[in-house]
C-alpha positions as CSV (number, residue, x, y, z in Angstrom):
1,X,61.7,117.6,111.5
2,X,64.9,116.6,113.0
3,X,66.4,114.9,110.1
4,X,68.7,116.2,107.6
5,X,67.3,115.4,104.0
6,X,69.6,114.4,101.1
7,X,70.0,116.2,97.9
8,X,70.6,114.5,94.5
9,X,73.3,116.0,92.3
10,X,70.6,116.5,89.6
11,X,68.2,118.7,92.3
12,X,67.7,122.3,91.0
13,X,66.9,123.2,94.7
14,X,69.2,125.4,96.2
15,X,70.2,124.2,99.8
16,X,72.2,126.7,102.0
17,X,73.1,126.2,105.9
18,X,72.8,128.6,108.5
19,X,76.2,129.2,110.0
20,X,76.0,129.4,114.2
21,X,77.8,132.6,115.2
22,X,80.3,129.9,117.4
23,X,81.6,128.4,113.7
24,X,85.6,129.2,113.6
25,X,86.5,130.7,110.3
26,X,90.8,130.7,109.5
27,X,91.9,134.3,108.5
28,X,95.2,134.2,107.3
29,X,97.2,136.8,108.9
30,X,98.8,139.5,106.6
31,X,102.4,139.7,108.5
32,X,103.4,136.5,109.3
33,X,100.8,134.9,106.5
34,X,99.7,131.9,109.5
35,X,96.0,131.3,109.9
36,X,94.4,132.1,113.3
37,X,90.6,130.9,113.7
38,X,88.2,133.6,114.5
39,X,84.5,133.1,115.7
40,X,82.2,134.5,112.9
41,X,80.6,136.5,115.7
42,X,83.7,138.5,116.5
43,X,84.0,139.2,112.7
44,X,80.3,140.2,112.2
45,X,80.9,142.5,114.9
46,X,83.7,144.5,112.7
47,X,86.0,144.2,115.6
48,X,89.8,143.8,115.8
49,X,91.3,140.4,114.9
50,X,94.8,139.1,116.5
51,X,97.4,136.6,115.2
52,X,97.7,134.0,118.0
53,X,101.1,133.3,116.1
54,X,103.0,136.9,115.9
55,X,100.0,138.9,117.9
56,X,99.8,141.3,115.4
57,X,96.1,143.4,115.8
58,X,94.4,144.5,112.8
59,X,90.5,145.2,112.0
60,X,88.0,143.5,110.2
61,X,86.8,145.6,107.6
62,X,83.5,145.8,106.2
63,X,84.4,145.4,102.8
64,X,86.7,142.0,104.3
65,X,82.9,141.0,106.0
66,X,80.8,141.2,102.6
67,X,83.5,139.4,100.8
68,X,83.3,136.9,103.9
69,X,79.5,136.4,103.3
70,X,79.7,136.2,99.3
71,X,82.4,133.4,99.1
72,X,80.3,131.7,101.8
73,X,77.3,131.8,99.7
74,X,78.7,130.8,96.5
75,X,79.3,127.9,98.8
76,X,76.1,126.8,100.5
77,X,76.5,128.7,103.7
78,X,74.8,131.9,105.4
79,X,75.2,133.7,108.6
80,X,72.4,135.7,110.0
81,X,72.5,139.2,110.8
């Protein structure tokens, strides 16, 4: 099946999306408080993020990452892995 199938607003079935690893997500940088876009694979890898506006380098912390995934599937989305 290659066709998307529509949900009614009165559907009890939960629907969630699989998130590629490609999707940008925008973190908002904490020293300059601009949003860069980082791949979700880069921040499912736990590694270092940079602010493509004042280049500052920080990590992406696990409890940062399970936040991440709970906001996203309050929402409908889900990233494997």
């Amino acid at each position: 099946m290659t066709q998307a199938l529509r949900v009614s607003e009165e559907s009890e079935t939960d629907v969630s999306t699989i998130l590629s690893a490609r999707v940008l997500i925008p973190i908002s940088c904490d020293r300059c408080n601009k949003e860069t876009d980082i791949s979700i694979q880069t921040l499912k890898e736990g590694g270092t993020i940079m602010c493509e506006h004042c280049y500052d380098v920080r990590p992406f912390t696990a409890i940062e990452q399970q936040t991440l995934r709970a906001v996203l599937a309050q929402i409908g989305f889900h990233f494997a892995g």
